[in-house]
N, C-alpha and C positions, 0 to 999 in steps of 0.2 A: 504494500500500500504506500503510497503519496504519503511525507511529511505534508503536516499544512503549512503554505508558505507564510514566512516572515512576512508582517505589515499588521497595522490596526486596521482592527473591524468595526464597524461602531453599529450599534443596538438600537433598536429602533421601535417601541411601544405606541401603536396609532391608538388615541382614543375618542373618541365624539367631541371632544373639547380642547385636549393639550394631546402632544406629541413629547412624551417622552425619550430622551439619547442616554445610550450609554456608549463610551469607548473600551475596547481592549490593549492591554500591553503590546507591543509589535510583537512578543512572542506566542502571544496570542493564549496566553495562560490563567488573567485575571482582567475581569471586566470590572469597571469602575463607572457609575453615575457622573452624568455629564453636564447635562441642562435641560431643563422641559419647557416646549416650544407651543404657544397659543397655537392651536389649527384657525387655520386663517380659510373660513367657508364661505367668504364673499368673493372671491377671484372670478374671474370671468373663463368660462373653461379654456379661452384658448391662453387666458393668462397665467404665469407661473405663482403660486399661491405662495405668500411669505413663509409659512416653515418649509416648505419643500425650498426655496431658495436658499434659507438658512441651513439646512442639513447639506445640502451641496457647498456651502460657505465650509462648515463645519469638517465635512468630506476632504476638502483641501486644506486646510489649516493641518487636519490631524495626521494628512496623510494616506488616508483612509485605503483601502486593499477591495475592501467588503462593503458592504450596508446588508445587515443582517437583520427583518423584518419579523416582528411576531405575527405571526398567522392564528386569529381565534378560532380554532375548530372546538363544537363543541366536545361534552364529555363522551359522547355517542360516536364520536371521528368524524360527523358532519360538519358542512360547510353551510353557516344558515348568512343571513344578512351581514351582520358584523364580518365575517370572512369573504363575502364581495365588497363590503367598503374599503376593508385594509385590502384587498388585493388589487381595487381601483388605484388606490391611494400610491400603491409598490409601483404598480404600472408607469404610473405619472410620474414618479421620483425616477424611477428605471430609465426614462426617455428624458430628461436632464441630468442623469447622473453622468453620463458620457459612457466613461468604457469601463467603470467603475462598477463589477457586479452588483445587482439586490438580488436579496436570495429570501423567497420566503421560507420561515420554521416554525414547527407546528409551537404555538404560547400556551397550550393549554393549562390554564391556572394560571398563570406568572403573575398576576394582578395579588389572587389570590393568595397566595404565598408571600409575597411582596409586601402587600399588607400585614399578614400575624408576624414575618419578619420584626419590620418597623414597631408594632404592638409588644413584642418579644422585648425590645430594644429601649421603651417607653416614649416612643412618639406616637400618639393618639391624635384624632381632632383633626385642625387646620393643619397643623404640622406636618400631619400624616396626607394630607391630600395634597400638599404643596409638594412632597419628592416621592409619591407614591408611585408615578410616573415612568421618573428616572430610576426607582429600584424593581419595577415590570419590567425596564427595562435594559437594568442587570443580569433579573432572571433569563429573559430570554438569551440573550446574549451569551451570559455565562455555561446556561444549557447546552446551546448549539457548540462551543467552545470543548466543552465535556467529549459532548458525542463525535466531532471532529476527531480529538486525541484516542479517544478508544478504536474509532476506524483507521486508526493509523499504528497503531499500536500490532 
């Protein structure tokens, strides 16, 4: 099997309201919480919507290799609505990203998790909904990061 190539990945949590980021180490070992990005749902289709321009910003500053997108399939492995919004949303990012892969992966829970984490940790409340975001979007990140190395292993 393929080592996974050297380069940060950056994590990618869509949600009806904010856009959570996480970035990876370039060795691609530990995911780290980034910044959570207003969804900007006034753009005009053919215009490019402020967080997707921002995560393309973020893509080159960081260096980016990857953009690795949580896909919500429910508990059942279906794909209901929420998994056609974020895979529109992949789409649209995928066709400015340039040459820069998105990859969707399955998130199932990472919200959820994400959450009792923070709770585990004592951030409750506002606290909790201000970076709850960014650490969905660790989980996924970090997930995919996981399963990567065991396929290579």
């Amino acid at each position: 099997m393929a080592e996974l190539s050297r380069g940060v990945r950056l994590g990618v949590d869509v949600g009806q309201v904010r856009v959570g980021v996480a970035r990876s180490d370039p060795h691609g070992i530990l995911a780290t919480p980034l910044v959570t990005l207003a969804r900007d749902l006034t753009a005009a289709p053919d215009a490019v919507p402020t967080d997707i321009a921002e995560l393309v910003r973020l893509a080159a500053e960081h260096e980016a290799v990857e953009i690795v997108v949580g896909l919500p399939v429910n508990l059942a492995g279906k794909h209901g609505p929420a998994a056609a919004n974020v895979s529109a949303y992949a789409d649209r990012l995928a066709h400015v990203m340039g040459p820069i892969p998105v990859t969707l992966t399955d998130e199932r829970m990472s919200t959820v998790v994400a959450s009792r984490r923070l709770a585990e940790r004592g951030v409750r409340g506002k606290r909790q909904r201000a970076v709850v975001d960014q650490a969905a979007a660790v989980e996924i990140l970090q997930s995919w990061l996981d399963a990567q190395r065991r396929r290579t292993q």
